[in-house]
Backbone as CSV, one residue per row, in Angstrom:
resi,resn,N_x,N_y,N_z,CA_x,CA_y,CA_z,C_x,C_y,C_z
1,UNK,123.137,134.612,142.237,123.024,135.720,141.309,122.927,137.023,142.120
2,UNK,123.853,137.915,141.669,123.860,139.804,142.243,123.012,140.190,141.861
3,UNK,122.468,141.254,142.391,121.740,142.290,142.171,122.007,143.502,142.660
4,UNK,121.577,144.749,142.046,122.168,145.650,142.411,121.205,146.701,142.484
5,UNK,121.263,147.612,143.419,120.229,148.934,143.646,121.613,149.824,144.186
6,UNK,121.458,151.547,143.837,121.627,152.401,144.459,121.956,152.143,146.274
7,UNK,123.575,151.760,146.397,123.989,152.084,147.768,124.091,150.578,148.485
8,UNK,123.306,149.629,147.140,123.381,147.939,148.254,123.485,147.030,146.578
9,UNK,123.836,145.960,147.082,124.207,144.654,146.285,123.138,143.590,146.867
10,UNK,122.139,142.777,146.179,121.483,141.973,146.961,122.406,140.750,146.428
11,UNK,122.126,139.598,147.721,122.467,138.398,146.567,121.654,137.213,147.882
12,UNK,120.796,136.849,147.387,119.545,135.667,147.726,118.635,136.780,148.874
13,UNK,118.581,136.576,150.037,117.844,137.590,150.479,118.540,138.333,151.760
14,UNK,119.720,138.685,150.840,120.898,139.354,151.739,121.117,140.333,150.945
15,UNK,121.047,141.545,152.353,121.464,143.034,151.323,122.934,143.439,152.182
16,UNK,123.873,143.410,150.583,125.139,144.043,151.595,125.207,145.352,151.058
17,UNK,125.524,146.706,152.171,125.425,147.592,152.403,126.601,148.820,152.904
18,UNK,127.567,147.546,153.115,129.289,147.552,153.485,130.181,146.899,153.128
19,UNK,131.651,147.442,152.904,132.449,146.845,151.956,132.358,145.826,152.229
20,UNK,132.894,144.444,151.174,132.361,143.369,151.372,133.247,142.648,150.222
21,UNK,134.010,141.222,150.488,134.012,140.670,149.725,133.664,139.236,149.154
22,UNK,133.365,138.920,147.663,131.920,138.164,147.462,132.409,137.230,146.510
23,UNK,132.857,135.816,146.628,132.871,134.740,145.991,131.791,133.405,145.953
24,UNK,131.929,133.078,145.065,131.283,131.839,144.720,130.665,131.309,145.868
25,UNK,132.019,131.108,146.859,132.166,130.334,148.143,131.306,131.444,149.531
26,UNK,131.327,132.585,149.645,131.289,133.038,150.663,130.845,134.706,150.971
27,UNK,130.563,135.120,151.510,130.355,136.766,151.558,131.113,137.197,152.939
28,UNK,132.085,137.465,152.827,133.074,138.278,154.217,132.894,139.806,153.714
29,UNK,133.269,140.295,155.529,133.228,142.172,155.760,134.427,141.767,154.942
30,UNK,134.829,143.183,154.493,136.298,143.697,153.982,136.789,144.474,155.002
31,UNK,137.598,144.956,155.664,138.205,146.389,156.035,138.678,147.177,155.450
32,UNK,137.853,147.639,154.520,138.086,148.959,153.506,137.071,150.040,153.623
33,UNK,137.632,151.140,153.235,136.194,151.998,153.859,136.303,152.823,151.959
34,UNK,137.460,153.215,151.280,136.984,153.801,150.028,138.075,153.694,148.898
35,UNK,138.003,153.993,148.143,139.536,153.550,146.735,140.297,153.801,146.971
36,UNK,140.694,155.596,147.806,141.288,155.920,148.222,141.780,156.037,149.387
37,UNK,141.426,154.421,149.933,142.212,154.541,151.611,142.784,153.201,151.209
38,UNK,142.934,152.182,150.419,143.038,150.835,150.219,144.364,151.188,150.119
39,UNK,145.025,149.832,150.961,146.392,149.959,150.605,146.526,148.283,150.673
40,UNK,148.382,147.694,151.093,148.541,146.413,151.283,147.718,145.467,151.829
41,UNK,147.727,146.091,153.197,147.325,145.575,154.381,145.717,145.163,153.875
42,UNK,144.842,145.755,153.332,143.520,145.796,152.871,143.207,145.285,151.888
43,UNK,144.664,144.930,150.897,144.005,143.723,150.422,144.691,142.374,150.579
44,UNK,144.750,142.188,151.386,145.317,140.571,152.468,144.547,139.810,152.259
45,UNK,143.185,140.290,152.566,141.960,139.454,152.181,141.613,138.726,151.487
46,UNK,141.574,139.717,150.133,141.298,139.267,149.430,142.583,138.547,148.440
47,UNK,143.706,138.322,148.673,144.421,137.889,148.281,144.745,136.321,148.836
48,UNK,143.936,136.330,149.910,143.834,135.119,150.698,142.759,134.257,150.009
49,UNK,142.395,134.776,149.178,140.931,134.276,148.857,141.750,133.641,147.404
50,UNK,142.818,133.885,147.170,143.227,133.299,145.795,142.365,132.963,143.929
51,UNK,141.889,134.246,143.890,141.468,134.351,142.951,141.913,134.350,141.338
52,UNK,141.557,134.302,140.448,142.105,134.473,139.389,142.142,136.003,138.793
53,UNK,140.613,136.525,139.275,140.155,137.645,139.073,139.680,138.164,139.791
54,UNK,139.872,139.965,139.828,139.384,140.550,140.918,138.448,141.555,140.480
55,UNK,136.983,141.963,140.825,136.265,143.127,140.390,136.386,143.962,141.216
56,UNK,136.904,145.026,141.202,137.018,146.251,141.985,135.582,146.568,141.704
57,UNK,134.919,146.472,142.707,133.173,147.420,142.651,133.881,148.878,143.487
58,UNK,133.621,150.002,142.715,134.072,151.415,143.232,132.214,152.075,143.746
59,UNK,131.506,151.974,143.450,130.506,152.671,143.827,129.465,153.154,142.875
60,UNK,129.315,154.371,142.611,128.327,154.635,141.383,129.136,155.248,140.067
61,UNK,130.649,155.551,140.701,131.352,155.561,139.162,132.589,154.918,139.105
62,UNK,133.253,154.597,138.313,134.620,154.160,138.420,135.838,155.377,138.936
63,UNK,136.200,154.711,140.038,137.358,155.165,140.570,138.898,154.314,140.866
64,UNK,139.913,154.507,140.405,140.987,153.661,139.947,141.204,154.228,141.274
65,UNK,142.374,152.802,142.252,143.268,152.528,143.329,144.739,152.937,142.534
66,UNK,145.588,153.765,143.467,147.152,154.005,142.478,147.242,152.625,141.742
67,UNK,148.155,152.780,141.126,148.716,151.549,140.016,149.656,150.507,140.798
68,UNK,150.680,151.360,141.749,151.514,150.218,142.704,150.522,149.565,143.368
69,UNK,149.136,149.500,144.005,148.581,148.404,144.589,148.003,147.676,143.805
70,UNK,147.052,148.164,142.500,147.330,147.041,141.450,148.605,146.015,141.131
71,UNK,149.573,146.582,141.292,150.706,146.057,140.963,150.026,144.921,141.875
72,UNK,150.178,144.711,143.087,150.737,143.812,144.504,150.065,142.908,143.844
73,UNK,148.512,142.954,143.303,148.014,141.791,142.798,148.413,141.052,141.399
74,UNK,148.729,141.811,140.051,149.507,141.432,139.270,150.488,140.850,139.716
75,UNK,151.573,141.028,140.531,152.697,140.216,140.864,152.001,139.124,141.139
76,UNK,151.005,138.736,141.423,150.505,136.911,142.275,149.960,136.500,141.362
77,UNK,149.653,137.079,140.062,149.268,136.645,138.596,147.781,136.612,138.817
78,UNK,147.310,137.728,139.879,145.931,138.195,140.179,145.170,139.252,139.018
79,UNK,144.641,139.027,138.114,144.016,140.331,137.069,142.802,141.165,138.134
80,UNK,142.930,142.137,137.624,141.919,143.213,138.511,141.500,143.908,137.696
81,UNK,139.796,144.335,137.565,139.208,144.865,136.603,138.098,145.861,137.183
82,UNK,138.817,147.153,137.559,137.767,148.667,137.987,136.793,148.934,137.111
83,UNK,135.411,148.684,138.385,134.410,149.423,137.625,133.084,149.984,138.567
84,UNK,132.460,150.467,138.000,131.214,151.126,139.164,130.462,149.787,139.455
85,UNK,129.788,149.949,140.530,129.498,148.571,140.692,128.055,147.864,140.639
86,UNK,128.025,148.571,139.405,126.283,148.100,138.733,126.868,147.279,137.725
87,UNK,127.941,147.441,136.671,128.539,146.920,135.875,129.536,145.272,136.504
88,UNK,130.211,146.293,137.775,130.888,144.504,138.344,130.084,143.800,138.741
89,UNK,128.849,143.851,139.434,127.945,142.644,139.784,127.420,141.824,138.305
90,UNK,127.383,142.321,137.362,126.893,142.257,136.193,127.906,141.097,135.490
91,UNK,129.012,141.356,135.616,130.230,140.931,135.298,130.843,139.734,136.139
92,UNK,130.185,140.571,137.485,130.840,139.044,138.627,129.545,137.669,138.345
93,UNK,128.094,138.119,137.606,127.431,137.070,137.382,127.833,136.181,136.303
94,UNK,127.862,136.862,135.788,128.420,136.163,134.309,129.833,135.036,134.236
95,UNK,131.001,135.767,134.831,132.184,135.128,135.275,131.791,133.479,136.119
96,UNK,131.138,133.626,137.127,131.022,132.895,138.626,129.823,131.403,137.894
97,UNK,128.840,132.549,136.849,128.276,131.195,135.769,129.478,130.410,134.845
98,UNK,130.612,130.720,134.440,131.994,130.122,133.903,132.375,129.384,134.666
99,UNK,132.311,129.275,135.675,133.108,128.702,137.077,134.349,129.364,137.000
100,UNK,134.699,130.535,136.935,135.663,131.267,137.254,136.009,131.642,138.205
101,UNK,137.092,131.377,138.673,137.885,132.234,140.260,137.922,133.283,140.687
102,UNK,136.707,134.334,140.736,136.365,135.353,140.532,136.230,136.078,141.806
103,UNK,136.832,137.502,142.543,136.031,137.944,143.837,135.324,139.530,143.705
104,UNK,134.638,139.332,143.819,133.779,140.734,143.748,134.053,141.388,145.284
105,UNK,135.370,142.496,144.766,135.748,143.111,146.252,134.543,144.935,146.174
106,UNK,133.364,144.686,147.229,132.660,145.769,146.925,133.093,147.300,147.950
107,UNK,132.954,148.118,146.919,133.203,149.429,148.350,131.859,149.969,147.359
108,UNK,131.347,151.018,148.838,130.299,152.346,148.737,130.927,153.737,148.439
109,UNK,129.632,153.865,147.736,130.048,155.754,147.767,129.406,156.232,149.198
């Protein structure tokens, strides 16, 4: 189960503090630093991770990535769902209790 404070995500007695991405299975760094630096290459990762669903955690508000890198994941029949990321941890709990294929990709403000 996530938790969330101002600037960190807890989850058991781990505080992540840097982009990060967060499945069922695992907690890996990301190499992303903000919405607006993400491109192909940055999300390899998480596309490796073969999800069904993706939570864009943006920070303390929602900030949309252009639409062509959404695209890259729609083409792999990947759904992606932007939101601040008090709401995606919220969302990635709920999902991950479904047993859903879910990755909570996190960035900071």
């Amino acid at each position: 189960m996530l938790g969330y404070a101002p600037g960190e995500v807890r989850l058991a007695d781990r505080r992540i503090t840097t982009p990060a991405l967060v499945s069922a299975e695992a907690v890996s760094d990301w190499p992303a630093a903000a919405v607006d630096t993400l491109n192909e290459a940055s999300l390899a990762p998480l596309i490796a991770l073969a999800p069904e669903l993706v939570l864009l955690a943006t920070g303390s508000r929602q900030r949309f990535p252009p639409p062509a890198l959404l695209g890259l994941l729609y083409a792999r029949g990947i759904g992606c769902e932007v939101m601040a990321t008090d709401a995606a941890c919220r969302t990635y709990n709920v999902l991950v209790a479904e047993d859903r294929r879910v990755v909570l990709a996190l960035l900071f403000d």
